[in-house]
Residue, then its C-alpha position, 0 to 999 in steps of 0.5 A: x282210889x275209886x275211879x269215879x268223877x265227882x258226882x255233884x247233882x245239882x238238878x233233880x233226877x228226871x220224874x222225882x221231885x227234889x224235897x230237900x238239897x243239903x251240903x252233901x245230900x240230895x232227898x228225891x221222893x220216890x213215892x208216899x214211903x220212900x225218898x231216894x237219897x243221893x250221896x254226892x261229892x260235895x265238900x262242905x268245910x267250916x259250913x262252906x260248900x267247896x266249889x270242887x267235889x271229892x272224888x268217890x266220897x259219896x260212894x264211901x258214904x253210902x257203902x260204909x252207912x250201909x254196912x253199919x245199917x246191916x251191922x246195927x239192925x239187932x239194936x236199932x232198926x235202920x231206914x235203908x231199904x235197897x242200894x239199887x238206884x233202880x228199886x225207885x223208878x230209875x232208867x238204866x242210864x240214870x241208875x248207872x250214873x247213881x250206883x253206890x252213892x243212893x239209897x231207897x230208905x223209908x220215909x220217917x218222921x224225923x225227930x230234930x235232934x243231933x244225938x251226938x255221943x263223945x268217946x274224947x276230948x276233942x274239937x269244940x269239947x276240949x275248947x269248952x273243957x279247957x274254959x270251964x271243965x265240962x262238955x256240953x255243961x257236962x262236968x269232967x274231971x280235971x287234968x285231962x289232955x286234948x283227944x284224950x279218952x273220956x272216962x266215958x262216953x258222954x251223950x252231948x244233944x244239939x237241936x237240929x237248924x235246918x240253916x245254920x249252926x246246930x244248937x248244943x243244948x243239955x240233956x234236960x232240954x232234950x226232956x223238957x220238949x220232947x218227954x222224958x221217955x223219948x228222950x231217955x230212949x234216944x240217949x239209951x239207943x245213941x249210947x248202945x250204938x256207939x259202943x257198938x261202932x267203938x268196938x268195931x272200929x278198934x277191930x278194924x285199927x280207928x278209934x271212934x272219937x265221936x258221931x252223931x246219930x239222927x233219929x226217925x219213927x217209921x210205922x210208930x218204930x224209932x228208926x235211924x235215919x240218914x247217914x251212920x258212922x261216916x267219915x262226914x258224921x263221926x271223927x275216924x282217928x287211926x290207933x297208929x295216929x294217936x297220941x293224947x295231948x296232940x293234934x291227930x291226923x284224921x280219916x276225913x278231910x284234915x287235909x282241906x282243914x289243914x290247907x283251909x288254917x293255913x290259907x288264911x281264909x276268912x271261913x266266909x263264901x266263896x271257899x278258896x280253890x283246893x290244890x289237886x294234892x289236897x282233894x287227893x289226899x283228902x280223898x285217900x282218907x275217905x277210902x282208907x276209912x271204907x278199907x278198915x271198917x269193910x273188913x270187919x263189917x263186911x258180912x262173910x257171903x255178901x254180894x256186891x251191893x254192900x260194901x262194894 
């Protein structure tokens, strides 16, 4: 466990104007380049935000995007320019209080689509799947099992809703607004980068279910934005865990699902209050995942600003 409290940055650090505060993320900008991204440790569940942050989270969001960044530079250029809080202006004091949790990225012009890629047949894609056999209106094969592997990773778009739910739309739609060309290239660039992270995580014992990618231009160059192949953004399942046709117990916060099904609560606000158990265990499997994935993405030298 990091020994850290829960950071949740309500109000803007002194002398950067606050852009935008999402469930998780707060966007300062630095100045006409670059925002400064703070990871707090709020918990969002169900499209809640929970009232109790999870100890560390946003510094295993942080640490674990920066070494995918670094990983993933030679097939799609990441935003991340520096993990040190004091690279934007910062006082010590400040900083301190943000180490491991923000990053300094280049500002991009943010392309409003979910570029999610699906390596199994989980969640809402079994749900569909089991109606009409297909994700996404993707036709699969009969005769799958729940959390099965796919026969390949399939590439599932959602526009992007700054409020609400994210729109699950078709491969075609994706052209029709954007072009052919961007899109085409947005499917390429998600595909390369998930059988990239498939692979890794297989070395470090996860199977990658599925993640979503967010895309930017920076300078004309599409550019990976925001956060990459957390815990929050991709379904971490542990090799050990796995068995198709059954529920499995993830790296992420299934303990707050698990707690959430079985409290009967309407999944409208406020969210119920969580046991310490739960924001521990919870807690755990955020550290667990950063644990894994840090020994094969750590770059042999590194210093502590990555992965630390």
């Amino acid at each position: 466990m990091l020994d850290v409290p829960p950071v949740m940055l309500e109000c803007p650090p002194p002398g950067l104007p606050l852009l935008h505060s999402g469930k998780v993320r707060d966007i300062f900008a630095v100045d006409g380049e670059r925002l400064l991204l703070v990871a707090t440790d709020r918990l969002s569940a169900f499209d809640v935000v929970f009232g109790q942050g999870i100890p560390g989270k946003g510094v295993v969001l942080t640490q674990m995007s920066a070494l995918w960044f670094a990983a993933t530079a030679g097939i799609v250029p990441g935003h991340l320019l520096s993990l040190r809080p004091v690279d934007a202006g910062l006082g010590a004091d400040l900083a301190a209080v943000l180490e491991g949790r923000a990053m300094v990225v280049r500002r991009a012009s943010r392309v409003d689509v979910e570029c999610v890629v699906r390596g199994y047949l989980a969640g809402g894609g079994w749900r569909e799947y089991v109606r009409q056999g297909s994700v996404c209106g993707i036709p699969l094969p009969s005769g799958l099992r729940m959390n099965a592997r796919l026969p390949e990773p399939i590439f599932t778009p959602a526009w992007k809703n700054d409020v609400g739910h994210d729109e699950n739309v078709s491969f075609a739609a994706i052209q029709s607004r954007l072009g052919a060309e961007l899109a085409d290239r947005l499917r390429e660039c998600s595909l390369r980068l998930y059988a990239f992270a498939a692979a890794r995580c297989a070395d470090a014992g996860i199977l990658l279910a599925d993640t979503k990618f967010e895309f930017g231009f920076v300078d004309g160059a599409l550019t990976v934005i925001d956060e990459l192949c957390t815990p929050d953004s991709s379904r971490f399942w542990p090799v050990e865990r796995h068995r198709p046709g059954e529920p499995v117990d993830s790296l992420d916060k299934q303990p707050v699902r698990d707690f959430v099904e079985a409290s009967g609560w309407d999944l409208a606000p406020p969210a119920p209050v969580l046991p310490a158990a739960v924001v521990a265990a919870c807690a755990a499997r955020y550290q667990d995942a950063l644990r894994r994935l840090r020994g094969v993405l750590l770059p042999s030298g590194a210093g502590p600003g990555i992965g630390a």
